[in-house]
N, C-alpha and C positions, 0 to 999 in steps of 0.2 A: 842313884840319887839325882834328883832335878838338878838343874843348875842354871840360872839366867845367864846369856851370854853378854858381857859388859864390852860396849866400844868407848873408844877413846872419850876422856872428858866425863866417864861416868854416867854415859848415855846407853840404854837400853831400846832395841828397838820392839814396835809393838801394836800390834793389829786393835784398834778400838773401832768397837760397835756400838751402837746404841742400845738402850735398853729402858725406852718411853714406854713400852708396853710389852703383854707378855709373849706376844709374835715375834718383834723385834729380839726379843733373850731365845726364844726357841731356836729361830735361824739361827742367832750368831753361834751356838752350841751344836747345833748339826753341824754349820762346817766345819768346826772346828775337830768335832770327835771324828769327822770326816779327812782330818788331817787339812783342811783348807782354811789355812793362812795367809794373812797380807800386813806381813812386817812393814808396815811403810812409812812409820813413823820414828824419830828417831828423840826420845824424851829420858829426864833426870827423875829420880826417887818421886820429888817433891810433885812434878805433873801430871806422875802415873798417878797420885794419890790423890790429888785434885778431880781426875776424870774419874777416880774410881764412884763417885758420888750419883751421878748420872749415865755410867755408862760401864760395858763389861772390857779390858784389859786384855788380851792374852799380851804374854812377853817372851822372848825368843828363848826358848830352850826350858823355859817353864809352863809354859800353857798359858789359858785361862790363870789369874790370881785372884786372890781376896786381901784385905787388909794384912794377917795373918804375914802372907808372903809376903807383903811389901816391907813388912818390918825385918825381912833378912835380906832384902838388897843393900847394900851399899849405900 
């Protein structure tokens, strides 16, 4: 089973790409099934879910997310 890795404060860390168009989603999903991540962010429930509107998510130890996921974070 997945699991997102929570640091301190309730903070998740987590690689956001864009996804203005359908190049920009194709890259960010190569690397990612490519295993190429850049945890470099360090955000709560509430910001992941804000970006989710405009842009693709992965979260550490869960991947890529959707809505779905974000409703079993903390």
């Amino acid at each position: 089973m997945r699991e997102a890795k929570l640091y301190e404060n309730n903070l998740y860390k987590c690689d956001i790409r864009s996804a203005e168009n359908l190049e920009k989603i194709y890259d960010a999903r190569r690397d990612w099934i490519n295993g190429s991540y850049s945890y470099d962010k360090l955000l709560c429930k509430d910001e992941i879910k804000n970006l989710l509107d405009c842009n693709l998510v992965a979260v550490e130890g869960l991947d890529e997310i959707n809505e779905e996921d974000l409703n079993k974070l903390i």
